[in-house]
C-alpha positions as CSV (number, residue, x, y, z in Angstrom):
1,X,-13.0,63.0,-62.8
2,X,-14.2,65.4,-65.0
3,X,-13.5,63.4,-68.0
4,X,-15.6,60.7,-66.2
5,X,-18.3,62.8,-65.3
6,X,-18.6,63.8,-69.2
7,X,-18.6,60.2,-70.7
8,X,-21.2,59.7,-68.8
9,X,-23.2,62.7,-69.5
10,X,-22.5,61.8,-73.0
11,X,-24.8,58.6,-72.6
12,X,-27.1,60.4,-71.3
13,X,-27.7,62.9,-73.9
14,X,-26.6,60.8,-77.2
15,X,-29.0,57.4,-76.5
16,X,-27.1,56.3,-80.3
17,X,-23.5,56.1,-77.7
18,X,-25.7,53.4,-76.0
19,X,-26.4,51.2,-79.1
20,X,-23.1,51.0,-80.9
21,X,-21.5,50.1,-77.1
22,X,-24.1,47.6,-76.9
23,X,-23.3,46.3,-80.5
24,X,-19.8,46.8,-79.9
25,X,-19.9,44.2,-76.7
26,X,-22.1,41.8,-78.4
27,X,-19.6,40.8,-81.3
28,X,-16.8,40.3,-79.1
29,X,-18.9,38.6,-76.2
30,X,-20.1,36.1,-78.7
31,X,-16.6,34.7,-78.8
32,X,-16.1,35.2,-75.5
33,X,-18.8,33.2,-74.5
34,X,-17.6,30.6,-77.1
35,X,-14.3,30.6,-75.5
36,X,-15.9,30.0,-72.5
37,X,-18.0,27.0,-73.3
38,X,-15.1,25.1,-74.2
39,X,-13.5,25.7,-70.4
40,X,-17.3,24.7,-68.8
41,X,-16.8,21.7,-70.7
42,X,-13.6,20.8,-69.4
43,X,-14.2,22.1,-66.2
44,X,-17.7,20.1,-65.7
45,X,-16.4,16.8,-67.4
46,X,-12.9,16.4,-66.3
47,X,-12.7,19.2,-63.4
48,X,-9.5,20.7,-64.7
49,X,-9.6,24.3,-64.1
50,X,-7.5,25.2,-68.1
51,X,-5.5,28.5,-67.2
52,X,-4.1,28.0,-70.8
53,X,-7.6,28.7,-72.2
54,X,-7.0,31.9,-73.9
55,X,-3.6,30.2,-75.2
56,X,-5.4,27.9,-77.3
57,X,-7.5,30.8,-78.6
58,X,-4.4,32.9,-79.6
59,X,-2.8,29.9,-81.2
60,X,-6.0,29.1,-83.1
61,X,-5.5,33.3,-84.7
62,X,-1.8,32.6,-85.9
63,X,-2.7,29.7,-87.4
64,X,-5.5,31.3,-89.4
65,X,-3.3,34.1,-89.5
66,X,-0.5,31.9,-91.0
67,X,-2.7,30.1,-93.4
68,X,-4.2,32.8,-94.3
69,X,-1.0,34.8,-95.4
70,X,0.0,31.2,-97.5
71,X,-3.2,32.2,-99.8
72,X,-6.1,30.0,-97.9
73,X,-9.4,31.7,-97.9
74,X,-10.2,33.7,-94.5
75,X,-13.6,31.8,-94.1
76,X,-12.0,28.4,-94.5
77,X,-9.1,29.1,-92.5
78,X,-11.8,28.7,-89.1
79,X,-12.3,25.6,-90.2
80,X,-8.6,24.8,-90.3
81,X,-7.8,25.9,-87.4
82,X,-10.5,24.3,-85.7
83,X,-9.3,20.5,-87.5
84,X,-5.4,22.1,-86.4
85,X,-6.2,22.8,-82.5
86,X,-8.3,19.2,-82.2
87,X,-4.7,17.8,-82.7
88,X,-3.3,19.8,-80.8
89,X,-5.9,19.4,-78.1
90,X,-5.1,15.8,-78.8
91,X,-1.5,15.3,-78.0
92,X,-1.4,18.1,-74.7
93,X,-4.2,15.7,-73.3
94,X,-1.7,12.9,-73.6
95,X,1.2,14.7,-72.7
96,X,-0.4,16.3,-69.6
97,X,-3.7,16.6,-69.1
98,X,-4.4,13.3,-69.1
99,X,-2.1,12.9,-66.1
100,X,-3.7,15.5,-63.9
101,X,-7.1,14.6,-64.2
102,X,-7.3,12.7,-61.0
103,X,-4.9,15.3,-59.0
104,X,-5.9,17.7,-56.6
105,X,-6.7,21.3,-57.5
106,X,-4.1,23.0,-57.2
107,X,-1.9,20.1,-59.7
108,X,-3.9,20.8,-62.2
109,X,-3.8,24.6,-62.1
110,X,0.1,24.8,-61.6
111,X,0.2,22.0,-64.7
112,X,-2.1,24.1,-67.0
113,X,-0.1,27.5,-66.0
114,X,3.1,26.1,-66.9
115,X,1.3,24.9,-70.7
116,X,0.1,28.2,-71.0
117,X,3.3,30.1,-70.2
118,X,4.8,27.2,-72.7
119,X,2.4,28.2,-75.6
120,X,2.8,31.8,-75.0
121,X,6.9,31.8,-75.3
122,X,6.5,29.3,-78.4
123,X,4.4,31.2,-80.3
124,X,6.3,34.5,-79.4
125,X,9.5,32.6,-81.0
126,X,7.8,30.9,-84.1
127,X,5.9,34.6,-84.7
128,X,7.6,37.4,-82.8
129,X,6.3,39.2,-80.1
130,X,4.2,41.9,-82.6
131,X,0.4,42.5,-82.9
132,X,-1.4,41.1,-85.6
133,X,-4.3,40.6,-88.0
134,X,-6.0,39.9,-91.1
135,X,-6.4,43.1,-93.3
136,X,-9.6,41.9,-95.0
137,X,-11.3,43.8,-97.9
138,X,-14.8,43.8,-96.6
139,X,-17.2,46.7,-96.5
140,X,-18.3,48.3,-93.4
141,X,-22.1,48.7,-92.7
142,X,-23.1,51.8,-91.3
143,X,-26.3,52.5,-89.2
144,X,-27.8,55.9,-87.2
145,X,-26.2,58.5,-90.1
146,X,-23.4,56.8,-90.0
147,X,-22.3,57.1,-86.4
148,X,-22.2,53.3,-85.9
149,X,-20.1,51.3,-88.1
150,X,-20.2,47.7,-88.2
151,X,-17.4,45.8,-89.9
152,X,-18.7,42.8,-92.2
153,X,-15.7,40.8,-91.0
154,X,-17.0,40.9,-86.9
155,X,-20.6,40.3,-88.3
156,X,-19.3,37.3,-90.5
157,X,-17.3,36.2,-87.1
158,X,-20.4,36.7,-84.5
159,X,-23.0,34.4,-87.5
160,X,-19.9,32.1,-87.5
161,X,-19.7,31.5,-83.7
162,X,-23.2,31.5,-83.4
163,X,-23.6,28.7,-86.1
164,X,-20.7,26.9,-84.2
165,X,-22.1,27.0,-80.5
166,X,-25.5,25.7,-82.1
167,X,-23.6,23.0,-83.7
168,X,-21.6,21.9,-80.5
169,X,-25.7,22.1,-79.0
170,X,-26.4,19.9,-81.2
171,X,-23.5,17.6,-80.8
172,X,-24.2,17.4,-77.4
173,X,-27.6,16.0,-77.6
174,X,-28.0,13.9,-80.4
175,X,-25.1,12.2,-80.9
176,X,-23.5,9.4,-78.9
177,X,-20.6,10.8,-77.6
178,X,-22.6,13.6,-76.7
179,X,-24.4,11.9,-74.3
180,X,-21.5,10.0,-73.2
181,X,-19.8,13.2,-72.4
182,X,-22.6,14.5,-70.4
183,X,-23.0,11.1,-68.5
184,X,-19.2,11.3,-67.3
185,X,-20.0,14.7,-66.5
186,X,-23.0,13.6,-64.0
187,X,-20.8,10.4,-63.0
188,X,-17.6,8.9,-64.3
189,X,-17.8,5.9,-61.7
190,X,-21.7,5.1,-63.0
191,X,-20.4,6.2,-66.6
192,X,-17.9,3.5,-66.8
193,X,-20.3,0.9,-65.4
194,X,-22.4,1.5,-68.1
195,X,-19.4,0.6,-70.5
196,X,-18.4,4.2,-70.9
197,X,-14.5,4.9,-71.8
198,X,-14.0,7.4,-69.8
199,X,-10.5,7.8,-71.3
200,X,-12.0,8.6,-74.8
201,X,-14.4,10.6,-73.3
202,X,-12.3,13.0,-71.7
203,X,-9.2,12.6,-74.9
204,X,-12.2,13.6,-77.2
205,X,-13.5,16.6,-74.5
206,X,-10.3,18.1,-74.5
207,X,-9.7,18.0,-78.0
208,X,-13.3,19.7,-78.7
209,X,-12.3,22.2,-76.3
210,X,-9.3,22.8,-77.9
211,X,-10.8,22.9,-81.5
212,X,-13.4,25.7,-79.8
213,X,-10.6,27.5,-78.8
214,X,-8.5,27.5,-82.4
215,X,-12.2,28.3,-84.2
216,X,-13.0,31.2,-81.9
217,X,-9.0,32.6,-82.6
218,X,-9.5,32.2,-86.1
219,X,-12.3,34.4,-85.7
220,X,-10.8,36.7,-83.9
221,X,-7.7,37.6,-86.1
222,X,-10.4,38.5,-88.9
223,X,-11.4,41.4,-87.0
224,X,-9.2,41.8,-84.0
225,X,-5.6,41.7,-82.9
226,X,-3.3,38.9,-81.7
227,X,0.0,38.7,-80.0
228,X,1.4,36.2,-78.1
229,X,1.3,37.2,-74.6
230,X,-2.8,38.0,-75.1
231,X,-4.0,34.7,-73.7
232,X,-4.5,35.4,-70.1
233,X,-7.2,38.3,-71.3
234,X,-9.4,34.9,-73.2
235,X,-8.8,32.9,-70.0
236,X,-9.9,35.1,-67.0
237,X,-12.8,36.5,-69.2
238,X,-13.4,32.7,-70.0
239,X,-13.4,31.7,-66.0
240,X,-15.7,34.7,-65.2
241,X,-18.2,33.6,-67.7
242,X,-18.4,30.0,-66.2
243,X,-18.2,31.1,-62.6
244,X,-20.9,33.7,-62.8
245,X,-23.0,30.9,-65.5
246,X,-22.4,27.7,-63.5
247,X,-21.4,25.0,-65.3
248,X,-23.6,23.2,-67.5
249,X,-25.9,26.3,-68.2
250,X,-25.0,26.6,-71.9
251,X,-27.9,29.8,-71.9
252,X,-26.1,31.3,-68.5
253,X,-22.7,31.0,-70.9
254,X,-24.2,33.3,-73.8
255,X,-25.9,35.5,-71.3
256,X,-22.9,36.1,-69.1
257,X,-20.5,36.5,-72.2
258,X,-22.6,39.4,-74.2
259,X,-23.1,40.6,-70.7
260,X,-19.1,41.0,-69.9
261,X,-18.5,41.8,-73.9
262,X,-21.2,45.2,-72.9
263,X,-20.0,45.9,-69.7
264,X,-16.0,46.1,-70.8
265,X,-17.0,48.5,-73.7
266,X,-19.0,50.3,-71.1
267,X,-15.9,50.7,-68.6
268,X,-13.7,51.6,-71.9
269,X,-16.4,54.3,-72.9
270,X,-16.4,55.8,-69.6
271,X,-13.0,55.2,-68.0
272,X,-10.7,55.0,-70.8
273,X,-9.6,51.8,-72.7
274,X,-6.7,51.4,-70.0
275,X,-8.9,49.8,-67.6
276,X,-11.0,47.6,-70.4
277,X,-9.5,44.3,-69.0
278,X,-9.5,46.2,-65.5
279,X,-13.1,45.8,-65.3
280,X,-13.1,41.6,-66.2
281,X,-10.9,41.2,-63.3
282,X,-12.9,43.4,-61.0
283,X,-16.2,41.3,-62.4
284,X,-14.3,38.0,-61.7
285,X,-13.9,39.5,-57.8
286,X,-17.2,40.2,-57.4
287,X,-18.6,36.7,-59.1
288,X,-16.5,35.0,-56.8
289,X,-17.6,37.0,-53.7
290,X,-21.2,36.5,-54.2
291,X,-20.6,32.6,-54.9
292,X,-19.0,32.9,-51.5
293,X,-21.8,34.1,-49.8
294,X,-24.1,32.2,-51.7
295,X,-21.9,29.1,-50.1
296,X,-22.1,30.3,-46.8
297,X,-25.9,30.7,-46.9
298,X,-26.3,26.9,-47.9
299,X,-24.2,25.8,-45.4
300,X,-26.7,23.8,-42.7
301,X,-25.3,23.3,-39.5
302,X,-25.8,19.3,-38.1
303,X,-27.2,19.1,-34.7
């Protein structure tokens, strides 16, 4: 307690603790949040709740990682990874998501636990069960006299998922399939009255989501850590992000993922980086407690 008690004294007295937290939680929010706006997308379009979210983050990193190590260049290896995963994305839809979509809830969350705990145990045979990441030979900036430090690689990695969210943005509103993904979103009976296919719709949904994923874990090997067994962390940060955002609300999706990215270096400043991912399940509780009783007070009763 005492040890508590002085963390939090300590950003009290030392404002400059308060900044590089803050800085800290904004670069790894960013990919949070970009994580996360690849499961709204899902979620709103095809309402398949992915468990294996943070899965197709983590195999995004080792293939950046692997490319990487074979002599690509770090920057181009995102790109990669990204083309990589939209295949990926691709044939799982086929395979399984594709027959799911019009199951109940709890068929496509037992469906989309079994692919995660598939992904996890092949990439822990294909790359061992180690840690790892990209030893890159960029400077470090340094701000306040040198008490924060700010790697180039996370800088280079928040600009790059930054410049990717705005491109999906983008996507989503001025090109065809864009609007043809947010029209089966509103209503896939009206959709495919219109002359939508549906089917290509939600093929090329998944596959974007997927291709999210493999950018964001290319990203994250540059200045983070992998290992095979990391994806649940990506997924239940991602689902608290779009529970507490509501789906569609692109803004909510940033907000809410620099928002957890603060808080978790908050809870690791004051309570010890045991209970970092403590606190994104205890956030997760609470969003889904106050949904519930935001439920119950829209509930009308019919007389």
């Amino acid at each position: 307690m005492d040890q508590i008690l002085g963390n939090f004294q300590m950003l009290v007295d030392f404002p400059v603790v308060n900044a590089k937290i803050i800085i800290d939680g904004v670069m790894i929010g960013a990919l949070f949040a970009l994580a996360a706006y690849g499961l709204a997308l899902v979620w709103g379009v095809m309402n398949v709740k992915n468990l294996a979210q943070g899965d197709f983050v983590i195999s995004g990193g080792y293939i950046s990682w692997w490319l990487v190590n074979q002599g690509l260049h770090p920057l181009l290896s995102v790109v990669a990874a990204f083309v990589v995963m939209w295949g990926i994305g691709w044939v799982v839809y086929k395979l399984v998501i594709s027959r799911v979509i019009e199951r109940d809830l709890f068929t496509s969350l037992l469906a989309t636990f079994g692919l995660a705990i598939m992904m996890a145990q092949l990439l822990n045979l294909i790359f061992g069960s180690d840690t790892q990441s990209l030893q890159l030979d960029y400077e470090t900036l340094y701000l306040a006299d040198g008490f924060i430090d700010i790697p180039a690689a996370k800088l280079i990695g928040v600009v790059m998922a930054m410049s990717l969210a705005l491109g999906v943005i983008l996507f989503m509103k001025r090109s065809r399939m864009g609007q043809a993904i947010r029209a089966t979103a509103q209503d896939p009976r009206a959709a495919r009255v219109l002359g939508i296919d549906t089917e290509k719709v939600y093929a090329f949904t998944f596959s974007l989501n997927s291709a999210i994923c493999g950018a964001a874990g290319a990203i994250i090997v540059m200045a983070w850590v992998i290992q095979p067994f990391y994806g649940i962390t990506y997924s239940v940060r991602a689902f608290v992000i779009v529970t507490a955002a509501g789906l569609g609300n692109l803004p909510g999706v940033i907000a809410a993922g620099l928002g957890i990215g603060a808080l978790e270096q908050y809870g690791s400043h004051i309570f010890g980086i045991g209970y970092q991912q403590a606190v994104a399940v205890l956030l997760l509780l609470l969003v889904l407690f106050v949904r519930l009783l935001q439920q119950r007070r829209n509930r009308q009763v019919l007389r």
